[in-house]
C-alpha positions as CSV (number, residue, x, y, z in Angstrom):
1,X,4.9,-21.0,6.0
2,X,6.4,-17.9,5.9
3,X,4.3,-14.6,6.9
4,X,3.5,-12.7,3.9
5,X,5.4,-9.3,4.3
6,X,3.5,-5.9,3.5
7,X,4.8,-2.5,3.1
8,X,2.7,0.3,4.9
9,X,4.1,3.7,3.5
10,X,2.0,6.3,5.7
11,X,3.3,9.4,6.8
12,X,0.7,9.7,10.1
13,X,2.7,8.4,12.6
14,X,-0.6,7.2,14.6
15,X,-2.4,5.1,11.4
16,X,1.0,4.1,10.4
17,X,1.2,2.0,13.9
18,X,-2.8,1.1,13.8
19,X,-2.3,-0.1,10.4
20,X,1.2,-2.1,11.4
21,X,-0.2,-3.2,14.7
22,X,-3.2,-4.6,12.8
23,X,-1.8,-6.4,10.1
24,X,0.8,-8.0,12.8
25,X,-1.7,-9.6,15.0
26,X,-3.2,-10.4,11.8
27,X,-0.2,-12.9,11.0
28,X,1.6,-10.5,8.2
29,X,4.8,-9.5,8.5
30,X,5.1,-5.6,8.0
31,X,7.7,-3.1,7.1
32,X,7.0,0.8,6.9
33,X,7.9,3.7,5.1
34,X,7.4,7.1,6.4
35,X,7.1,9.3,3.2
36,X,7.5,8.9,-0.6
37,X,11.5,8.7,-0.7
38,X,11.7,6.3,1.7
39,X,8.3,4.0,0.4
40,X,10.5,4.5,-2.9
41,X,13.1,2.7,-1.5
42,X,11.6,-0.1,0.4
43,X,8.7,-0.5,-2.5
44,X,11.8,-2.2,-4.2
45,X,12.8,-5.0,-1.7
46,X,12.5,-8.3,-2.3
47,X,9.8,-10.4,-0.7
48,X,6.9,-8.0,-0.8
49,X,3.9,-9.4,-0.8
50,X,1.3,-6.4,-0.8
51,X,1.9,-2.2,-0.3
52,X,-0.5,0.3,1.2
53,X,0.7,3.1,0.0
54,X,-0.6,6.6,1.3
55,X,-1.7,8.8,-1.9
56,X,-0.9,12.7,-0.2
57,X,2.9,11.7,1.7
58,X,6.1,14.6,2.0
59,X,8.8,14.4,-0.7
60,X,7.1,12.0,-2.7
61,X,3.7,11.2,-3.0
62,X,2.4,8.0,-3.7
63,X,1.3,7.9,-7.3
64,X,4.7,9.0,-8.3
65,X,6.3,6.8,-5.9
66,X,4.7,3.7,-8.1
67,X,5.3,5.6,-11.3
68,X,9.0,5.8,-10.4
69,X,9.1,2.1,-8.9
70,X,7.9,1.0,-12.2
71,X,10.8,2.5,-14.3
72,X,13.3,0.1,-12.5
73,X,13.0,-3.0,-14.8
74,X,13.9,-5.3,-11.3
75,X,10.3,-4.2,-10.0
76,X,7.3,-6.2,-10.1
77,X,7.1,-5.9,-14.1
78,X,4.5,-8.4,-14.1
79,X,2.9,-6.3,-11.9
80,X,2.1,-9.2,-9.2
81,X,2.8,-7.4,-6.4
82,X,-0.8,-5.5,-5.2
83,X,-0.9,-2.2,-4.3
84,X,-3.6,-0.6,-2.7
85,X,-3.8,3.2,-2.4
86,X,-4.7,4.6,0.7
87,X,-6.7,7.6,0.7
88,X,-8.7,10.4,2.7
89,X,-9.2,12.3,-0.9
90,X,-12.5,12.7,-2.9
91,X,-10.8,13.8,-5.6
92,X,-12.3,11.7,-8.5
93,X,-9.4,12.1,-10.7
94,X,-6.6,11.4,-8.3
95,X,-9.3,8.0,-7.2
96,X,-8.7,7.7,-11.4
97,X,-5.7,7.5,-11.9
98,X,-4.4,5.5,-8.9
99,X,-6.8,2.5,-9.8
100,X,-5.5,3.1,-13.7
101,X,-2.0,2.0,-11.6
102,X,-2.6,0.3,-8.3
103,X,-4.5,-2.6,-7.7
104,X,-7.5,-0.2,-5.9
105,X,-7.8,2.2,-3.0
106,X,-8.9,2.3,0.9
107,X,-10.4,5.2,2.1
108,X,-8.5,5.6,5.3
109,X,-11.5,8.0,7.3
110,X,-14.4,4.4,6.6
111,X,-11.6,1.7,7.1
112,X,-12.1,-0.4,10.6
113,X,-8.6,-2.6,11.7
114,X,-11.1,-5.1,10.9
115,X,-12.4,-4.0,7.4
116,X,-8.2,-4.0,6.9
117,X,-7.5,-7.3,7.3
118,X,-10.5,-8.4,5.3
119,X,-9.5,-6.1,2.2
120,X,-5.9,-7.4,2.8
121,X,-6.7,-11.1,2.8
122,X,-9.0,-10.2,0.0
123,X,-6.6,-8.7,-2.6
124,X,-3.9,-11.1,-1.0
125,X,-6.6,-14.4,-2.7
126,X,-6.5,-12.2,-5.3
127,X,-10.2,-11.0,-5.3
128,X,-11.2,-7.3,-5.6
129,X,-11.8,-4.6,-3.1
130,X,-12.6,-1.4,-4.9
């Protein structure tokens, strides 16, 4: 069985390798994106199994990088595909509106490389997180 692939779009250079690092020796396979033009681009591939996609991210940030993933009509229009949010934000309304999108949020500053994989394989079995 193949490895289900995951898209980390993170602009941090340092969580982007914890978090790719983590979900590796995990058993994922991982591809990442580092800012909202490139996550735009690579949120469209084929394959993906799950994004974590960075909420504050240069050029693009992540909200409108789903919003504008969802106008192509070859993207996930069954909306199959989780996306999680990741976030360092308290910002009730931005929290609002990416859970009225995505598929629920991390908050990067509480999340463990263990409490990772277990909200990964969570959503992935397509149970709940946030």
């Amino acid at each position: 069985m193949d490895a289900k692939k995951i898209l980390v779009a993170e602009d941090d250079a340092f969580l982007r390798e914890v978090y790719k690092e983590t979900l590796t020796r995990g058993g994922y396979s991982v591809i990442t994106a580092i800012n909202g033009e490139d996550a735009l681009v690579k949120i469209k591939e084929q394959g993906l199994s799950m994004v974590l996609l960075d909420i504050v991210m240069p050029e693009l940030d992540g909200i409108s990088v789903l919003k504008k993933a969802r106008e192509d009509p070859g993207f996930d229009t069954d909306h199959k595909i989780p996306i999680i949010f990741l976030t360092n934000l308290d910002n009730d309304n931005e929290i609002k509106e990416a859970l009225s999108i995505g598929n629920g949020y991390l908050i990067k500053s509480q999340l463990t490389p263990g409490q990772l994989l277990a909200d990964v394989g969570k959503k992935l079995a397509g149970n709940t997180i946030k």
